[in-house]
N, C-alpha and C positions, 0 to 999 in steps of 0.2 A: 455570510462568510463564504470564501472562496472554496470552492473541492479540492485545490490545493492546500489550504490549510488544513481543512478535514479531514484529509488524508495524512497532512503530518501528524495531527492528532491523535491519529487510527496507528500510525506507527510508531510515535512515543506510546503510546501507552500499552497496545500489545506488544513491542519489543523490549520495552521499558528501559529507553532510550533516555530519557530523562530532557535537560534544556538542549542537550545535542541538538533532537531532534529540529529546533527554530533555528538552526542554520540550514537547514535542507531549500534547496531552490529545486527545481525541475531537471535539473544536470547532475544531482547525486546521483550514484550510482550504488546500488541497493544488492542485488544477488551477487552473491561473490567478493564483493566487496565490504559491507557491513557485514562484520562477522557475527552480530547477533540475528542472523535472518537465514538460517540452515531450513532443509530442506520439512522437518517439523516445525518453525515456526512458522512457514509458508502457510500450514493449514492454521494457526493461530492467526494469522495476519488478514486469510480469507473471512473467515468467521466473524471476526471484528469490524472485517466492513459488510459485509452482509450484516450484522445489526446492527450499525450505524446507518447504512445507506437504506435499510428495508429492501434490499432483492439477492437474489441466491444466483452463484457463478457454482456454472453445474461444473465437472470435472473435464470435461474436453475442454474448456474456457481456458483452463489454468496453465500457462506456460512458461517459463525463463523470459520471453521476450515483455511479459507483460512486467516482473518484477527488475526490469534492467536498472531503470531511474525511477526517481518519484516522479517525473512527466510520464512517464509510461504508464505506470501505475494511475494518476492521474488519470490520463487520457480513455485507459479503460474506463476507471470508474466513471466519469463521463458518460462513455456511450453507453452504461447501464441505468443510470438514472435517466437520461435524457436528454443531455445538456452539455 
């Protein structure tokens, strides 16, 4: 499965987004925008991929820029796994 699915995975289900979330392409735009994704579900939405993906995004990692799009999002989660 691609990390981009993964990740919409990881955000339906801790935002609980419901089928929304399979229209998400890498150009949604997620902070600010989706209004189920406030500054406490930021730490639900971290947590969620830290147990899905297995590694921990310490607190300097975490910033607006990362939660802009689901490509961003994305692109992080990438360079934490590996890949």
């Amino acid at each position: 499965m691609a990390v981009i699915d993964e990740v919409k995975i990881v955000l339906r289900d801790a935002l609980e987004l419901g089928e929304r979330a399979d229209s998400f392409d890498s150009s949604t735009a997620l902070f600010e925008s989706l209004v189920e994704l406030d500054s406490m579900a930021v730490v639900h939405v971290v947590t969620a991929l830290e147990d899905h993906f297995g590694f921990i995004i310490e607190d300097h990692e975490i910033d607006g820029d990362i939660f802009e799009t689901v490509g961003t999002l994305t692109t992080f989660v990438q360079s934490k796994v590996g890949g």
